[in-house]
MDTraj code that builds the backbone (N, CA, C; nanometers):
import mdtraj as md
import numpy as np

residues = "UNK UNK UNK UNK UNK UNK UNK UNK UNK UNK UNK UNK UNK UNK UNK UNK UNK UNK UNK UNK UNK UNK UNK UNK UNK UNK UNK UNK UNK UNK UNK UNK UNK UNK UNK UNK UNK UNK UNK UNK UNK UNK UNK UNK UNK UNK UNK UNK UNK UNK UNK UNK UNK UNK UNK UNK UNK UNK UNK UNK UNK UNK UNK UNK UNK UNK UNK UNK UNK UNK UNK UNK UNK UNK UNK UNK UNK UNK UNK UNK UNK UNK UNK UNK UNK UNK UNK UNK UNK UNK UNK UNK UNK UNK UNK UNK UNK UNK UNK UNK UNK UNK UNK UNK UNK UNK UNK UNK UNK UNK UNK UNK UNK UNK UNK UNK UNK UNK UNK UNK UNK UNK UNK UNK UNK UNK UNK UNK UNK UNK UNK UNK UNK UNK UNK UNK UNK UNK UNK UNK UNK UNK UNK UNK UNK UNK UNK UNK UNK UNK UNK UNK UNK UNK UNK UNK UNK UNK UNK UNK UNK UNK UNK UNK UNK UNK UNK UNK UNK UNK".split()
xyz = np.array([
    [1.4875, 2.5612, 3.9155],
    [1.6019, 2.5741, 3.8294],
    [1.7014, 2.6690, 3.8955],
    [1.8293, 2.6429, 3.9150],
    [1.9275, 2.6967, 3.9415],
    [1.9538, 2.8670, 3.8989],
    [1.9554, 2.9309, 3.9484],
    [2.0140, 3.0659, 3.8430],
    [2.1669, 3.0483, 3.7881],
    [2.1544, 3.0966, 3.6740],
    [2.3092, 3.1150, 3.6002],
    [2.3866, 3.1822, 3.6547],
    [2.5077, 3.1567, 3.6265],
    [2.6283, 3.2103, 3.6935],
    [2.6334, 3.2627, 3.5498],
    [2.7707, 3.3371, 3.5732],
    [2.8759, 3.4459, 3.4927],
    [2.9245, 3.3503, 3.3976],
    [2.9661, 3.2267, 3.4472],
    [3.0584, 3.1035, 3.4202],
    [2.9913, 3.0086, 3.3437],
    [3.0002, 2.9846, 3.2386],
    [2.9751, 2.8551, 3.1669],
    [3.0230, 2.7471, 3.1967],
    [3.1486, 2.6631, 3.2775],
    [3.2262, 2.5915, 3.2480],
    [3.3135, 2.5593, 3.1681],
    [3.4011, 2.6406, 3.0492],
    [3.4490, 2.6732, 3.0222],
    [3.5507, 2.7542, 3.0388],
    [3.6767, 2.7602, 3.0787],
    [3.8064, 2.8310, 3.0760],
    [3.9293, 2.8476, 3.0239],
    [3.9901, 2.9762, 2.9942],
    [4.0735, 2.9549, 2.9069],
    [4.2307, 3.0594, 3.0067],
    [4.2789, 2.9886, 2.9453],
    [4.4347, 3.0965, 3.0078],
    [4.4365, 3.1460, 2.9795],
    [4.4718, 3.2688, 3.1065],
    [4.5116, 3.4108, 3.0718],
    [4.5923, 3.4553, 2.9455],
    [4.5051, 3.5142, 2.8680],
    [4.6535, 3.5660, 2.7406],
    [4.5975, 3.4569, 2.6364],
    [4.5285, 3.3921, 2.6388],
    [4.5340, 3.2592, 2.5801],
    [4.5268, 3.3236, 2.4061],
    [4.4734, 3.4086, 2.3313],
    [4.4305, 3.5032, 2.2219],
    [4.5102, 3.5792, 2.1883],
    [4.6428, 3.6181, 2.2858],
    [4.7241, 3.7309, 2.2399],
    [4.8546, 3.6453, 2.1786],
    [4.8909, 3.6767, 2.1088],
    [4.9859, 3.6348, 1.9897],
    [4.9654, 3.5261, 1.9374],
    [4.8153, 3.4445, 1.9149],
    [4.7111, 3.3555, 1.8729],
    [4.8125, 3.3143, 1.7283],
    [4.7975, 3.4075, 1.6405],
    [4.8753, 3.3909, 1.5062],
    [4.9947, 3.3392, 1.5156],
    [5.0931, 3.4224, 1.5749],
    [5.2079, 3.3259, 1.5914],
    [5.2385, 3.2120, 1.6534],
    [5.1686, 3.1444, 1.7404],
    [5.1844, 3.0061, 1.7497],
    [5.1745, 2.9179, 1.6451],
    [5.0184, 2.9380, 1.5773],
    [4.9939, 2.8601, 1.4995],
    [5.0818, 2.9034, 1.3883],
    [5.1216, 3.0033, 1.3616],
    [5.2200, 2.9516, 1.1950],
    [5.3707, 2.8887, 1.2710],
    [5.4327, 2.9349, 1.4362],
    [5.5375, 2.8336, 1.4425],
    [5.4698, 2.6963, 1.4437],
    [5.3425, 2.6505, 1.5117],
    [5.3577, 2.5193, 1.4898],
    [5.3307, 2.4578, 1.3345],
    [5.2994, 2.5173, 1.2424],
    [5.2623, 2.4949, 1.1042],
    [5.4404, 2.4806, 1.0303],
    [5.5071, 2.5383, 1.0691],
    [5.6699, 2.5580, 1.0313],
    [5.7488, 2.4353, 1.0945],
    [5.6995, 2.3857, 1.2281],
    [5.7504, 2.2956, 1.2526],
    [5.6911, 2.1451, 1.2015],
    [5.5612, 2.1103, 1.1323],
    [5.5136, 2.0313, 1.0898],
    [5.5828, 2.0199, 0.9726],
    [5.5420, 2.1362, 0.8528],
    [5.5999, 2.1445, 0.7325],
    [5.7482, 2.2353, 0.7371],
    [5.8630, 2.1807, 0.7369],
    [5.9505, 2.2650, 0.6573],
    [5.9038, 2.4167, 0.6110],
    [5.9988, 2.5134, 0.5994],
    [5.9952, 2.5907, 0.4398],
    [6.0495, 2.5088, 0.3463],
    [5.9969, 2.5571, 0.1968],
    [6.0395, 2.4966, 0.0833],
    [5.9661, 2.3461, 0.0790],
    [5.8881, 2.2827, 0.1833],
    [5.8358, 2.1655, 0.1188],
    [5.6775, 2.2221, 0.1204],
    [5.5740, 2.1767, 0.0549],
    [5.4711, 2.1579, 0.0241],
    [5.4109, 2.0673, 0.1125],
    [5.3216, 2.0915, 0.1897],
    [5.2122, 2.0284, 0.3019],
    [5.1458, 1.9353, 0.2243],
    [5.1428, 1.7959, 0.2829],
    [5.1349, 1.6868, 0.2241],
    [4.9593, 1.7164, 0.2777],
    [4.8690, 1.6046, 0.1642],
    [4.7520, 1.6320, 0.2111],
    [4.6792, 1.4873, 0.2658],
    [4.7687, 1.4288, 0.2833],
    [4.7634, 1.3043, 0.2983],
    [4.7171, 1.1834, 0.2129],
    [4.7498, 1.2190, 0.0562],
    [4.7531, 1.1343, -0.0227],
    [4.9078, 1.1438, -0.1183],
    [4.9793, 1.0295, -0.1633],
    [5.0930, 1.0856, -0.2772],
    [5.0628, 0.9670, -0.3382],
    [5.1282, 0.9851, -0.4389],
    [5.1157, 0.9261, -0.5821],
    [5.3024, 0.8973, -0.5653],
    [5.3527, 0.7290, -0.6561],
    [5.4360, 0.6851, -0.6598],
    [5.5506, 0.8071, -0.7328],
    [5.6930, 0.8004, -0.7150],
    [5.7565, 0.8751, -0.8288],
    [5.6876, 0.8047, -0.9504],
    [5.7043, 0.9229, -1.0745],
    [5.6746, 0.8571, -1.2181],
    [5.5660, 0.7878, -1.2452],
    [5.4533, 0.8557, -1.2044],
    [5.3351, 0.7255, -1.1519],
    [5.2319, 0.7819, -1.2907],
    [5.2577, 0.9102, -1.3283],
    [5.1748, 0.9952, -1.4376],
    [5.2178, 0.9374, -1.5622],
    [5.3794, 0.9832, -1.5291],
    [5.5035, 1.0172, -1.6683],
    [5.4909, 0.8246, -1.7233],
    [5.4395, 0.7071, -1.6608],
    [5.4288, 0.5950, -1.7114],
    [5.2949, 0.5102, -1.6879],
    [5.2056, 0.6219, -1.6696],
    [5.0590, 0.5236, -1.6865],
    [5.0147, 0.4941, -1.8039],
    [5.0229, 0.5732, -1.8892],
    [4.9776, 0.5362, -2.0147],
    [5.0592, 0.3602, -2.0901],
    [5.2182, 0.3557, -2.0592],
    [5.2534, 0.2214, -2.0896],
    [5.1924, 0.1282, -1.9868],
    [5.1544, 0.1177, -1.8913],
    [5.1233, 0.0503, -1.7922],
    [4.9910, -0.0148, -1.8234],
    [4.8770, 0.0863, -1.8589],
    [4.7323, 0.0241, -1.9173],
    [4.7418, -0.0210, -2.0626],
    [4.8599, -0.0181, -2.1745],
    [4.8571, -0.0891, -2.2566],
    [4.9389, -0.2179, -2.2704],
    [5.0288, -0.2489, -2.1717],
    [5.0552, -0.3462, -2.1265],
    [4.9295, -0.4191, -2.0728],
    [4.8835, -0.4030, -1.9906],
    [4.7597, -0.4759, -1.9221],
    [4.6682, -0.5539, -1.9905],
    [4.6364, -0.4176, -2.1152],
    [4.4932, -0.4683, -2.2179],
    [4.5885, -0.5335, -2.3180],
    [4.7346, -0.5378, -2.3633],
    [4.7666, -0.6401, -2.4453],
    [4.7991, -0.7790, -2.3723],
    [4.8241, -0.7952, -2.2847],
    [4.8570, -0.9314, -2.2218],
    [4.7368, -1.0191, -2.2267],
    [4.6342, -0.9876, -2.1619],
    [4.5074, -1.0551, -2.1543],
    [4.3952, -1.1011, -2.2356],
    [4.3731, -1.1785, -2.3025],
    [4.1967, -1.2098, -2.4000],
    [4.1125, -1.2336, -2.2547],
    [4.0067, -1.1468, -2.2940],
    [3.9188, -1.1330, -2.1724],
    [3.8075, -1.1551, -2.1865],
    [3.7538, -1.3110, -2.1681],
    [3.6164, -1.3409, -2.1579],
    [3.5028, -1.2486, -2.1160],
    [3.4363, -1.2361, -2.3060],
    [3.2998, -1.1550, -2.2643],
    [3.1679, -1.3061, -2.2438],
    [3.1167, -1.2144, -2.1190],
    [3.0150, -1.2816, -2.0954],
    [2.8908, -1.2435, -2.0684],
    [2.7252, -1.2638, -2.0982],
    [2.6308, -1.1942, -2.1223],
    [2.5895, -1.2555, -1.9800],
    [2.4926, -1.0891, -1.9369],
    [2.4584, -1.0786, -1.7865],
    [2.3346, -1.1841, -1.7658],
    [2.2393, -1.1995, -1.9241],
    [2.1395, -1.2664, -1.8903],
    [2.1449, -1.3752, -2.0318],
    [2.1911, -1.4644, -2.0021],
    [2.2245, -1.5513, -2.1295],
    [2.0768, -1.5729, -2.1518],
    [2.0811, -1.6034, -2.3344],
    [1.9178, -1.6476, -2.3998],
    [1.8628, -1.7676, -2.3211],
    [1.9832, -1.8624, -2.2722],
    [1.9055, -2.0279, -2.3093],
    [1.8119, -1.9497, -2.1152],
    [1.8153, -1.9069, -2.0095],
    [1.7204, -1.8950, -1.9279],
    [1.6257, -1.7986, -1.9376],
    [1.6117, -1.7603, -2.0325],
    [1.4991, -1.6385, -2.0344],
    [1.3667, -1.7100, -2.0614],
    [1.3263, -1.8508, -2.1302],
    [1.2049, -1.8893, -2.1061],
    [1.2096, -1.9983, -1.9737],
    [1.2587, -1.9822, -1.8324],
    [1.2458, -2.0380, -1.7481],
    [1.1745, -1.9524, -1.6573],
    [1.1650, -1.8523, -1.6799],
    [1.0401, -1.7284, -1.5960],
    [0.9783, -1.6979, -1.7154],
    [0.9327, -1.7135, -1.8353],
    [0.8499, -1.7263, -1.9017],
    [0.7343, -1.8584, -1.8796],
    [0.7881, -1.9486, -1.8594],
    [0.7404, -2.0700, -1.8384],
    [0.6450, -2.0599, -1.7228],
    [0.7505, -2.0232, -1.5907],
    [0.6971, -2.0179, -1.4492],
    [0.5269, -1.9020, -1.4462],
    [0.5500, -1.7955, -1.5350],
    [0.4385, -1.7356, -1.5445],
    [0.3430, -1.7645, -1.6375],
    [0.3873, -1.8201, -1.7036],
    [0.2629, -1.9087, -1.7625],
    [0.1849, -2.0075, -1.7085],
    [0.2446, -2.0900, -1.6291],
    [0.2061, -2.1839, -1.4990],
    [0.1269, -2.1260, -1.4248],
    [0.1616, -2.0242, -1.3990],
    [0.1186, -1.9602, -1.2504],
    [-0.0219, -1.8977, -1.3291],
    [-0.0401, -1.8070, -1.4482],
    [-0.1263, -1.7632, -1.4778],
    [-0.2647, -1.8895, -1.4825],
    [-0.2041, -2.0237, -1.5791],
    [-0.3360, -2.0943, -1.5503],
    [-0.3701, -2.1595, -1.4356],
    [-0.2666, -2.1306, -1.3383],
    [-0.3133, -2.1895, -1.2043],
    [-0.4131, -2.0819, -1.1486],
    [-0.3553, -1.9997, -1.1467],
    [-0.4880, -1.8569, -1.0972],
    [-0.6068, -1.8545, -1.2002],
    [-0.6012, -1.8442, -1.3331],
    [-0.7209, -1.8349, -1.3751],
    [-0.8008, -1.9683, -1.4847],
    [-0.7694, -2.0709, -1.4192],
    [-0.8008, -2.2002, -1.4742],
    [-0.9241, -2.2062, -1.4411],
    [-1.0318, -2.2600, -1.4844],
    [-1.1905, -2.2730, -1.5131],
    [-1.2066, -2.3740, -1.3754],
    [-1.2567, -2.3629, -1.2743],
    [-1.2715, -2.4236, -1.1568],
    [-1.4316, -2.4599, -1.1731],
    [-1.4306, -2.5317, -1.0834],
    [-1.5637, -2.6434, -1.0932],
    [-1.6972, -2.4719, -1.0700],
    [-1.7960, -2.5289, -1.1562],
    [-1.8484, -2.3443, -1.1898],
    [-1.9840, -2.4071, -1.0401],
    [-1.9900, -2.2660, -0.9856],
    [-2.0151, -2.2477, -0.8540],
    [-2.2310, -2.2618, -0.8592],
    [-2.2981, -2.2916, -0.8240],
    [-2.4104, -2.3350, -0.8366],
    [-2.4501, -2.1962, -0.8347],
    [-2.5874, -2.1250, -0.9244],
    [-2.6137, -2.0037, -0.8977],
    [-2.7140, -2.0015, -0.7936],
    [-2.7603, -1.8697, -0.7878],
    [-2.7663, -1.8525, -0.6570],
    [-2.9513, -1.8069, -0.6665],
    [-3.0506, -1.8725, -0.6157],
    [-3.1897, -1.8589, -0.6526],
    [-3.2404, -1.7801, -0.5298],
    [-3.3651, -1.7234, -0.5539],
    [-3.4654, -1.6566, -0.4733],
    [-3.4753, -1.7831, -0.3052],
    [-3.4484, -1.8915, -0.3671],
    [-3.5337, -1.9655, -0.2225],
    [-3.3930, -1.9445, -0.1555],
    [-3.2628, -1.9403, -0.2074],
    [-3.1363, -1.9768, -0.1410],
    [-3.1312, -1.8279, -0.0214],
    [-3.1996, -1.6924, -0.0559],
    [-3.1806, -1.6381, 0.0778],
    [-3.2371, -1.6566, 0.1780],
    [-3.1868, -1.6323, 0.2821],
    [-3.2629, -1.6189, 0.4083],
    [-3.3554, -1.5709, 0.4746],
    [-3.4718, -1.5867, 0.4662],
    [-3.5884, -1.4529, 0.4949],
    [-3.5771, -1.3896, 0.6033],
    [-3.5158, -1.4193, 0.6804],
    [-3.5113, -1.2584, 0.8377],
    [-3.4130, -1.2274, 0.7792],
    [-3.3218, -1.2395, 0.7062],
    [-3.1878, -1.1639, 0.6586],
    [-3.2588, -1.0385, 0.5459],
    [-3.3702, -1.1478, 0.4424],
    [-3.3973, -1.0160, 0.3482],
    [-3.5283, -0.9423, 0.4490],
    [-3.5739, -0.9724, 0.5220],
    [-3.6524, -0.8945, 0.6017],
    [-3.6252, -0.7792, 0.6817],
    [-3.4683, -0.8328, 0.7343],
    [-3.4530, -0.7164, 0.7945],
    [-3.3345, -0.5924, 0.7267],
    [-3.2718, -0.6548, 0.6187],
    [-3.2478, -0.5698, 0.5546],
    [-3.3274, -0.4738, 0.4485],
    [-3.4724, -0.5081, 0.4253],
    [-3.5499, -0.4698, 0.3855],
    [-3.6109, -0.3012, 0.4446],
    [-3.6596, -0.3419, 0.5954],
    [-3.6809, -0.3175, 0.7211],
    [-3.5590, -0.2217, 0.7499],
    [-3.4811, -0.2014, 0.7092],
    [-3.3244, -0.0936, 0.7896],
    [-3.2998, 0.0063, 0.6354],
    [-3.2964, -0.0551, 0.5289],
    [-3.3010, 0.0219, 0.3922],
    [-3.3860, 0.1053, 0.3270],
    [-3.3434, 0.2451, 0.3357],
    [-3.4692, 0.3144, 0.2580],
    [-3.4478, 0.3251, 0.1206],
    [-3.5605, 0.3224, 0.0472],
    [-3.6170, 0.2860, -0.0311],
    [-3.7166, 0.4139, -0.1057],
    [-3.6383, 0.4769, -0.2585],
    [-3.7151, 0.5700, -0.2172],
    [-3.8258, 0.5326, -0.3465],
    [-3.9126, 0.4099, -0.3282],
    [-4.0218, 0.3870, -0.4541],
    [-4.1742, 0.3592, -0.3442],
    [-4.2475, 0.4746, -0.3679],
    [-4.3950, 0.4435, -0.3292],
    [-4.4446, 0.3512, -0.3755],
    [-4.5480, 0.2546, -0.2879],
    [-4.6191, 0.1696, -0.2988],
    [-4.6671, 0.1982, -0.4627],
    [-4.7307, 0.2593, -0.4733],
    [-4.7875, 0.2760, -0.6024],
    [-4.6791, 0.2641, -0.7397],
    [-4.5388, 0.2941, -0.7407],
    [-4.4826, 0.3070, -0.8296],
    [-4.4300, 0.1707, -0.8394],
    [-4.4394, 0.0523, -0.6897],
    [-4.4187, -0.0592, -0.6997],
    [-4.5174, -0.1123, -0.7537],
    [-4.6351, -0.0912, -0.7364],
    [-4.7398, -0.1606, -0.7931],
    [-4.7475, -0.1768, -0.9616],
    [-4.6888, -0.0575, -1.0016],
    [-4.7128, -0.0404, -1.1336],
    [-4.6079, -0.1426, -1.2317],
    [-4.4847, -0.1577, -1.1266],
    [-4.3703, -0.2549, -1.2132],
    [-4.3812, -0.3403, -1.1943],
    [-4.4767, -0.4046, -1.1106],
    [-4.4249, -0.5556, -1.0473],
    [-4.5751, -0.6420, -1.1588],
    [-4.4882, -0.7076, -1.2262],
    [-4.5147, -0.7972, -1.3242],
    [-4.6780, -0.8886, -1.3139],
    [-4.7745, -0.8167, -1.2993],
    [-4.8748, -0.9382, -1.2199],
    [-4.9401, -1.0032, -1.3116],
    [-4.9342, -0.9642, -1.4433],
    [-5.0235, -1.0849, -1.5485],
    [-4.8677, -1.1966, -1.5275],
    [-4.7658, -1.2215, -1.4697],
    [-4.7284, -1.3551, -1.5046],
    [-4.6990, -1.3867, -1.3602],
    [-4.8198, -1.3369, -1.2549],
    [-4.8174, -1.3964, -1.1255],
    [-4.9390, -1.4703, -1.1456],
    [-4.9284, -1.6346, -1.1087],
    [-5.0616, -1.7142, -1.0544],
    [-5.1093, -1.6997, -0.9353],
    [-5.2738, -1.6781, -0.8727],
    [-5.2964, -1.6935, -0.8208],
    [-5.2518, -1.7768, -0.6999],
    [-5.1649, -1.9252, -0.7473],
    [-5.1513, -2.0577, -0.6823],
    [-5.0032, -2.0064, -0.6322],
    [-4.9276, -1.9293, -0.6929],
    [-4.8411, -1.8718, -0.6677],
    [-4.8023, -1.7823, -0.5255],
    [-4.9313, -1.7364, -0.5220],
    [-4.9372, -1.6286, -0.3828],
    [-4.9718, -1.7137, -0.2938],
    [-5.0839, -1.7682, -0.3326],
    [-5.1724, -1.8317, -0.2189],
    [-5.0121, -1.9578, -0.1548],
    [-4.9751, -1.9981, -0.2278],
    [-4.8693, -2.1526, -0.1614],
    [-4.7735, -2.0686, -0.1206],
    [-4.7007, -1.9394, -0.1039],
    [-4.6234, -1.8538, -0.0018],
    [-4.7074, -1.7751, 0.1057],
    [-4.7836, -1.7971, 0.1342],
    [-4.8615, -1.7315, 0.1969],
    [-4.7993, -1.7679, 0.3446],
    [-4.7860, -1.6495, 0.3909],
    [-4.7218, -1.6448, 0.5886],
    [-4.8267, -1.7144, 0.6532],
    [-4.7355, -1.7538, 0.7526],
    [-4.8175, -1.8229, 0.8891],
    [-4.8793, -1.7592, 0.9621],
    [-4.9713, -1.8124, 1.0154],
    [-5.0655, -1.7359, 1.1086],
    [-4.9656, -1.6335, 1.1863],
    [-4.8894, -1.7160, 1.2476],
    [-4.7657, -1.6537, 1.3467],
    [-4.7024, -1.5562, 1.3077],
    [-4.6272, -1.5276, 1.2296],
    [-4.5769, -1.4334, 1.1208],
    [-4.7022, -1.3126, 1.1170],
    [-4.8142, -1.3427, 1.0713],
    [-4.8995, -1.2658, 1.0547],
    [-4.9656, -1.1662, 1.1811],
    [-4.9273, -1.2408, 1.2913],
    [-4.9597, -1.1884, 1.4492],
    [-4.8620, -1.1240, 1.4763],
    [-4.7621, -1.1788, 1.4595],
    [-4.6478, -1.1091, 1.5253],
    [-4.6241, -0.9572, 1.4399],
    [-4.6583, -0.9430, 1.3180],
    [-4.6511, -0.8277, 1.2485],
    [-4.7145, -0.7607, 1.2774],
    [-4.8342, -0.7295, 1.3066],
    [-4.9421, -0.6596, 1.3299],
    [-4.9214, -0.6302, 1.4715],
    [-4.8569, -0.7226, 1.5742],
    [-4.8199, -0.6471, 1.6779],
    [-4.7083, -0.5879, 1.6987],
    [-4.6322, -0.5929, 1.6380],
    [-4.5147, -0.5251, 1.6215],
    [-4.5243, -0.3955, 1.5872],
    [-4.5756, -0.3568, 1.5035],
    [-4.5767, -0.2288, 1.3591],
    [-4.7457, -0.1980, 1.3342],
    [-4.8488, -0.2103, 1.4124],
    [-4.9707, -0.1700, 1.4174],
    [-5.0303, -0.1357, 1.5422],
    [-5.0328, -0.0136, 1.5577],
    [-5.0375, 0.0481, 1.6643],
    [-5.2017, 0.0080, 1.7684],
    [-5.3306, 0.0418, 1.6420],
    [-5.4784, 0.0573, 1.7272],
    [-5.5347, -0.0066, 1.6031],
    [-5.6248, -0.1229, 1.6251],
    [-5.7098, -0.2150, 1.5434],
    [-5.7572, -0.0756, 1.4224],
    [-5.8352, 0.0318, 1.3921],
    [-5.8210, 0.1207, 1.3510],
    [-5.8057, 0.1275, 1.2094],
    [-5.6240, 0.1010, 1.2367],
    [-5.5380, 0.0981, 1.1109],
    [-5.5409, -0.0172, 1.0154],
    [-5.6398, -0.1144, 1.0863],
    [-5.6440, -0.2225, 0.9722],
    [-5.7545, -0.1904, 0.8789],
    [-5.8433, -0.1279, 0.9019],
    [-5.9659, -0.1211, 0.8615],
    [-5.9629, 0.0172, 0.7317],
    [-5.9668, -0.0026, 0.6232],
    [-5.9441, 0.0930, 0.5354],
    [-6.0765, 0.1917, 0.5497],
    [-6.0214, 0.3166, 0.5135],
    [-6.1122, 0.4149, 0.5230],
    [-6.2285, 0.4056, 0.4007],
    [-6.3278, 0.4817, 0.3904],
    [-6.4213, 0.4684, 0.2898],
    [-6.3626, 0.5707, 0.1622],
    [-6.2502, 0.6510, 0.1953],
    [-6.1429, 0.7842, 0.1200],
    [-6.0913, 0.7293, 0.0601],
    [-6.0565, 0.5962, 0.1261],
    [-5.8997, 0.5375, 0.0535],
    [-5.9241, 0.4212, -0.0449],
])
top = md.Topology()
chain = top.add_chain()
for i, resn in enumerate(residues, 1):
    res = top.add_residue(resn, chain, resSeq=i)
    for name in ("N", "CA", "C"):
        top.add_atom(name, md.element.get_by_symbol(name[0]), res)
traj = md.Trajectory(xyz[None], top)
């Protein structure tokens, strides 16, 4: 970066401040006269006060002046209408959607969301709700997993033969 000079770029003539005042009121004397009043750059006609008042009752007697309403009655039920349309188009009774049963999910979907969700009910507190006088026997046995299913679990999530074998404690 450059160092600053003394100098801004800025200059003014010598003297330029000394008798500052009197220029500006001669050039203010030569714009305006004495004796006239400095226009502000608006005027008003001669007599423009002294005859407004006949001027606006001339106006409002010459004329009958159509009143007219911003929102006439006869269209106000034409967006009444339109939203009524529109409401039973949005909530009109559509063909009703088939519900939705135990076989319709996907079993690796509820498996593995099963599997990722904790769950905070012990075996035992499941045992106690889950409905078994209106489970059949024929019931369990005809869902019963595939061999495959059954291998693949046990190698997955069972570490040493061991753990299958219940203790004589338990």
């Amino acid at each position: 970066m450059a160092p600053v000079s003394g100098q801004d770029g800025f200059n003014l003539p010598k003297g330029y401040f000394e008798n500052f005042p009197e220029r500006i009121a001669k050039r203010t004397a030569e714009t305006n006269p004495v004796g006239e009043k400095p226009m502000g750059g608006f005027r008003t006609p001669d007599m423009y006060f002294e005859t407004f008042g006949e001027r606006i009752q001339e106006r409002l007697s010459k004329k009958d002046v159509r009143v007219r309403r911003l929102r006439p009655l006869q269209m106000i039920w034409i967006p009444a209408v339109a939203a009524a349309i529109l409401l039973l188009l949005v909530w009109s009774p559509s063909s009703p959607s088939p519900a939705l049963e135990f076989e319709d999910i996907n079993a690796e979907v509820l498996q593995a969301y099963l599997q990722t969700e904790e769950f905070d009910v012990t075996p035992g507190e499941l045992a106690e709700n889950l409905p078994l006088m209106d489970l059949a026997m024929e019931d369990v046995l005809d869902r019963a997993p595939e061999a495959r299913v059954i291998a693949d679990y046990l190698e997955d999530y069972i570490e040493s033969d061991q753990e299958l074998y219940l203790d004589s404690n338990e």
